[in-house]
Each structure stands twice: as C-alpha cells, then as structure tokens.
C-alpha positions as CSV (number, residue, x, y, z in Angstrom):
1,X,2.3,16.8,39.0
2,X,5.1,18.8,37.4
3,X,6.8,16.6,34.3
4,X,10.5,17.4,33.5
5,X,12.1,16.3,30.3
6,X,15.9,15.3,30.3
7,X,16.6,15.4,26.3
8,X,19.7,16.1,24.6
9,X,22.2,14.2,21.8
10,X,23.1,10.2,22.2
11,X,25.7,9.6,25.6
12,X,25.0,12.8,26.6
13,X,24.8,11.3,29.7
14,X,20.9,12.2,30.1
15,X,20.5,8.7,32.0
16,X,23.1,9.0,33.9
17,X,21.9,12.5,35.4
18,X,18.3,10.4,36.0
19,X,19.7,8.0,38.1
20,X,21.6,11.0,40.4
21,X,18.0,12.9,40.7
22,X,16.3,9.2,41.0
23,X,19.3,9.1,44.3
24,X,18.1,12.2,45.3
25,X,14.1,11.4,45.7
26,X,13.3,12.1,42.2
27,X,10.5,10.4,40.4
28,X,12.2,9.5,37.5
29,X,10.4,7.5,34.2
30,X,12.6,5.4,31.8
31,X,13.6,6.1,28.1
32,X,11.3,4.1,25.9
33,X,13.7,3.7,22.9
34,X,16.2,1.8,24.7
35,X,14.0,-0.5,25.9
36,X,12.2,-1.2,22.6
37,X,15.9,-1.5,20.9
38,X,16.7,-4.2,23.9
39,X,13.4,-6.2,23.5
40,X,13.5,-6.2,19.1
41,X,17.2,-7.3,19.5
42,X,16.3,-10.0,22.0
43,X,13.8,-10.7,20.1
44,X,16.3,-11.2,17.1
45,X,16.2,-8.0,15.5
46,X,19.6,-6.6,15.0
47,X,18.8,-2.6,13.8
48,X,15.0,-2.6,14.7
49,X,15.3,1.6,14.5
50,X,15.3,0.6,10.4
51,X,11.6,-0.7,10.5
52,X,9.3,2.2,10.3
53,X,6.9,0.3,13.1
54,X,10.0,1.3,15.5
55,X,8.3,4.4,15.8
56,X,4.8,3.6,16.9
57,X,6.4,1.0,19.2
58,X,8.5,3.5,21.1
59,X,5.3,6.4,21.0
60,X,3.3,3.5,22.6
61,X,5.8,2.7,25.6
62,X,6.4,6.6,26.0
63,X,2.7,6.9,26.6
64,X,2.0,3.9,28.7
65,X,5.0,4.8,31.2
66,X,3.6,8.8,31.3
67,X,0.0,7.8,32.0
68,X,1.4,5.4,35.1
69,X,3.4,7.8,36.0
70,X,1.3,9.6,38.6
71,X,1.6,11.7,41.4
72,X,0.1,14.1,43.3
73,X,0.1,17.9,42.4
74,X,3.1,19.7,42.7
75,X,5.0,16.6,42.4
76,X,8.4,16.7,40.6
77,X,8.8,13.9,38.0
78,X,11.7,13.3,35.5
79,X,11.2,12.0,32.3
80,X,14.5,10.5,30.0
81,X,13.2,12.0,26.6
82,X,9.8,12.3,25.4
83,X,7.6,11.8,22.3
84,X,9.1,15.5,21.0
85,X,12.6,13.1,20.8
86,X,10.5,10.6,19.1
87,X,9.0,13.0,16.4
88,X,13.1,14.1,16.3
89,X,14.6,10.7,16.2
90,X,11.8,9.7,12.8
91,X,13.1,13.0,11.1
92,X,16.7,11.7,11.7
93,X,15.9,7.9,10.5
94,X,14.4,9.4,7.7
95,X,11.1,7.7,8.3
96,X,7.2,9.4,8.1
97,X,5.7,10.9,11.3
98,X,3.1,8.3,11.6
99,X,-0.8,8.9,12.5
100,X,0.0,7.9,15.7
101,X,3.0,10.3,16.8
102,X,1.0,13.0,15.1
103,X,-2.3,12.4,17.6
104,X,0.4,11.6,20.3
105,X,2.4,15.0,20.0
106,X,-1.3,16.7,19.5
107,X,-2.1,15.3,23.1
108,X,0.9,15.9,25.0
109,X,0.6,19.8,23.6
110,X,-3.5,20.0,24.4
111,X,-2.8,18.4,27.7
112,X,0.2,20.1,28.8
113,X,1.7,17.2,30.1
114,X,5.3,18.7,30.0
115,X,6.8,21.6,31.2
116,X,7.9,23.9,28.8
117,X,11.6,24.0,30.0
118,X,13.3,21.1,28.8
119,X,16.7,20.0,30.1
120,X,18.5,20.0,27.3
121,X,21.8,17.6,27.9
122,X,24.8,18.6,26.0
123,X,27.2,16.5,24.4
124,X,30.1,15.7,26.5
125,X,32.6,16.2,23.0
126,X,32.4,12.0,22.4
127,X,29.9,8.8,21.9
128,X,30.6,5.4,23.6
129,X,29.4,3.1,21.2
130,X,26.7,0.1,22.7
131,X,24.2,-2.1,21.3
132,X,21.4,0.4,21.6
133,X,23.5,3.3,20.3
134,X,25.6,2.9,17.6
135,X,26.2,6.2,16.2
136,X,29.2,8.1,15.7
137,X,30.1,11.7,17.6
138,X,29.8,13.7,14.1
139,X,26.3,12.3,13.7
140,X,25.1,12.7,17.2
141,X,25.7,16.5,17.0
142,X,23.4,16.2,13.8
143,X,21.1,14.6,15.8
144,X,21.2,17.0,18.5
145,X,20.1,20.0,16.1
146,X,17.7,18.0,15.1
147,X,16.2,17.7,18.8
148,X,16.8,21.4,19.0
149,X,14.7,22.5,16.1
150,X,12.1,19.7,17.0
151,X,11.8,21.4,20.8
152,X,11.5,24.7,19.0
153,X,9.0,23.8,16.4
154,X,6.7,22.5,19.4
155,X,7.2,25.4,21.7
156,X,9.4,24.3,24.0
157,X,12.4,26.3,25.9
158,X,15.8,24.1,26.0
159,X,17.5,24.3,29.0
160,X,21.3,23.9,28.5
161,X,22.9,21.3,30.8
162,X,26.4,21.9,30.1
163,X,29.4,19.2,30.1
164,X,31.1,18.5,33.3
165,X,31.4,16.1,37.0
166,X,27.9,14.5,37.3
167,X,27.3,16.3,40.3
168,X,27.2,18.9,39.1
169,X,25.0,18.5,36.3
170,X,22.3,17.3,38.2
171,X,22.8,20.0,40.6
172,X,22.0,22.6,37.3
173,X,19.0,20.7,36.9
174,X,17.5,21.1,40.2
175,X,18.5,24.2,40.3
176,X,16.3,25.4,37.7
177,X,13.2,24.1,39.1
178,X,14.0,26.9,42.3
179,X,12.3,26.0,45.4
180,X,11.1,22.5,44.3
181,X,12.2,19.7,46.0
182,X,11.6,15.5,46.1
C-alpha cells in the first residue's frame, strides 16, 4: 500500500481536497487532531491543545487509524496530516516532544510507512476561524514553516499544492502520483 500525506498550514483546505480524492475512489484516513479537539471539548475541555497530554492523545489516534488502514499492495491511500504534523504542531504549542511521539516518528521512519513526497497544501491567503481552529492567518503562516522545516528535518520532499478551484487542486495531487489510480 502506497500512503500519501496531505499536510500543509490550518484552512488550507487539506480536508477539503480529501474528500474530492475520497469522491474520486481514494482511500482516504481522517485527521486525528480534530477529532481529539471535538471529543476534549465535548468532553468539556475548551483549549485541550494547552495540556501537554494533547500530544500523546493525537500520536495515539494517528497510529490506530494508520495500522487499520490497510490495503493491498500498490494501493493508493491518503492520509490528512501525519505524526511529522504532530512533532510540528508540539514545536508550535511550545510543548516537549514526548517519549511517545519520539518512538512513534522513529517507527514511521524505520517502517517507511509514508511516501517521501508529501502534498504540501498551501495557504489560500486567509483562516476561517472554528472551534477546532482558532488561529489567526499571520500565525498559520508561522505554523506552516514550522511544518516545512519539520518535513525537512525528517527527510521528506514537500509537494506544493498551490491555491486555487478545488478541482483543480486535487487534480495536482493525482497528478503527481503519474499512472496511479483508485
């Protein structure tokens, strides 16, 4: 199985490009952060990104939904950010890279679970604010050289998905894998 990596700054629109591949007959696999943000704040958690643990949590849920992710070889498979974004988005919060992202980036490397291009998502010039995002445009582009250097620093080749009609950014992505299709 072939594993792609959508990445790129907050409202990028990397989800949004998923779903149009997911359309298409792409395996895709969900973002993890999002869905540990939504649980926490269910759960009454307001800013659960502050606690440290929000790391581990999403590392964990990253893991779980690669290893059941399976398919046979040669198979395409998207995946909405990886635990590269997760060593990123710690180094943005400002909080330790925990025992547990450490051993987790040290597998993903040994194992090759990822391709080495990344699709990196650009920022469309703006943020739309939600409950799981709530970051402003001047610090998403921060956050976006952060991913950059991160992808770098783990020997990874970003992939620039440039700005512009859905479409037609899901259409660079598949273009880049050549002959591959669902």
């Amino acid at each position: 199985m072939k594993c792609y990596l959508l990445t790129g700054t907050p409202g990028a629109g990397k989800t949004a490009i998923l779903r149009r591949l997911e359309y298409e007959g792409y395996p895709v696999v969900e973002e993890a952060a999002t869905d540990v943000i939504a649980l926490r704040q269910a759960q009454g958690e307001p800013e659960p990104w502050t606690d440290p643990s929000f790391v581990d949590a999403v590392v964990a849920l990253q893991r779980r939904r690669q290893e059941w992710a399976v398919g046979p070889p040669g198979e395409v498979r998207f995946f909405d950010r990886s635990p590269v974004c997760t060593y990123a988005l710690a180094v943005y919060l400002g909080h330790p890279v925990t025992p547990a992202l450490a051993r987790e980036l040290d597998r993903v490397r040994a194992e090759e679970v990822y391709e080495r291009r990344v699709f990196f998502v650009e920022s469309p010039g703006f943020v739309t604010p939600t409950e799981a995002r709530r970051i402003s445009y001047e610090e998403s582009l921060r956050f976006e050289r952060i991913h950059r250097e991160a992808y770098a620093r783990f020997g990874y080749e970003c992939v620039p998905i440039a700005p512009g009609p859905l479409a037609g950014r899901a259409a660079a992505v598949v273009r880049h894998l050549g002959a591959v299709t669902p």
